[in-house]
C-alpha positions in Angstrom: 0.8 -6.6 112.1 0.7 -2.9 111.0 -2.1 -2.3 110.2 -1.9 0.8 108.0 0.5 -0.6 106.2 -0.6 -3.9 106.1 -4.1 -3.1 105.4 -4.0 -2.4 101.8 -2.1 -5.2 100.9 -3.8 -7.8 102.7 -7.3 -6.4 100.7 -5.7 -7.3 97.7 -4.0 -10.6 98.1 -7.5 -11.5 99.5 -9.7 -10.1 96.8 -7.0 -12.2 94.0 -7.6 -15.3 96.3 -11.4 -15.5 96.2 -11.1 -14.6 92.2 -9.1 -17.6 92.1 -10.6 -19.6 94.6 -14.1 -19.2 92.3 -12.5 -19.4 89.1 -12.0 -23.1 90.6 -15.7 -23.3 90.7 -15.4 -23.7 94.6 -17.4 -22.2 97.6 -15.6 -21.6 100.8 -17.4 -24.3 102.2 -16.0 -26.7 99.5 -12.7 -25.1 100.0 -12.5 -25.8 103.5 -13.2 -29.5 103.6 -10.4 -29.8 100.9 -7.7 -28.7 103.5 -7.2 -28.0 107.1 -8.6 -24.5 107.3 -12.5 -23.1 108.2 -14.9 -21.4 106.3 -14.4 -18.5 109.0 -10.9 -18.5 108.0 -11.4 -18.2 104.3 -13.7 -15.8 104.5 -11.4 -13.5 107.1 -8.3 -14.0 104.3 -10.3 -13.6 101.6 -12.1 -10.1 102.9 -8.4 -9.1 103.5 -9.4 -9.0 107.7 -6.8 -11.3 108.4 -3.4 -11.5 108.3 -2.0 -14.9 107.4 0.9 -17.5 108.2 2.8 -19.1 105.3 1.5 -22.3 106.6 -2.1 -21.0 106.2 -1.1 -20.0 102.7 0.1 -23.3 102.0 -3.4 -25.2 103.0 -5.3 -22.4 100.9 -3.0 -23.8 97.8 -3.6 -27.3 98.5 -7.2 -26.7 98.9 -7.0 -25.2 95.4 -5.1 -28.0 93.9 -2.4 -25.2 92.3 1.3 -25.2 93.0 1.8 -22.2 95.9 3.9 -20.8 93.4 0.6 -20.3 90.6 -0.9 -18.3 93.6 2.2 -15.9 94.3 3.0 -15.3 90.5 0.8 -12.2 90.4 1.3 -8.5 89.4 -0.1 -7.3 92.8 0.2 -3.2 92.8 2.4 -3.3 96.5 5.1 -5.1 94.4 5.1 -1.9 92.5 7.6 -0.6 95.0 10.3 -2.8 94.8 10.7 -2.2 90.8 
């Protein structure tokens, strides 16, 4: 991970996840039992102090009960550079 680069980034995505995650009406405790991750986890993710793994991405959607899709269809401001 670069951390300078990746820093920023990683804040975001993490600050949209716990928006969603508690638009959901779910705790990270409630989260975790509903797929294979820990509260420790979620929490590390969702204060962007972690970087992630697809795979991990994919047990925070299931958790969620959305598509993985619904979750990467946002207007994140790193995207910005590839317009």
């Amino acid at each position: 991970m670069n951390i300078e680069r990746d820093f920023e980034r990683l804040k975001e995505i993490g600050k949209f996840l716990r928006r969603t995650r508690q638009g959901c009406g779910l705790s990270q405790d409630q989260l975790a039992s509903r797929c294979d991750l820990t509260k420790s986890n979620i929490s590390n993710i969702e204060n962007g102090n972690k970087d992630f793994n697809f795979s991990t991405f994919l047990e925070y959607a299931k958790g969620l009960n959305k598509h993985p899709k619904e979750l990467l269809d946002n207007d994140f401001a790193f995207l910005k550079a590839w317009n």
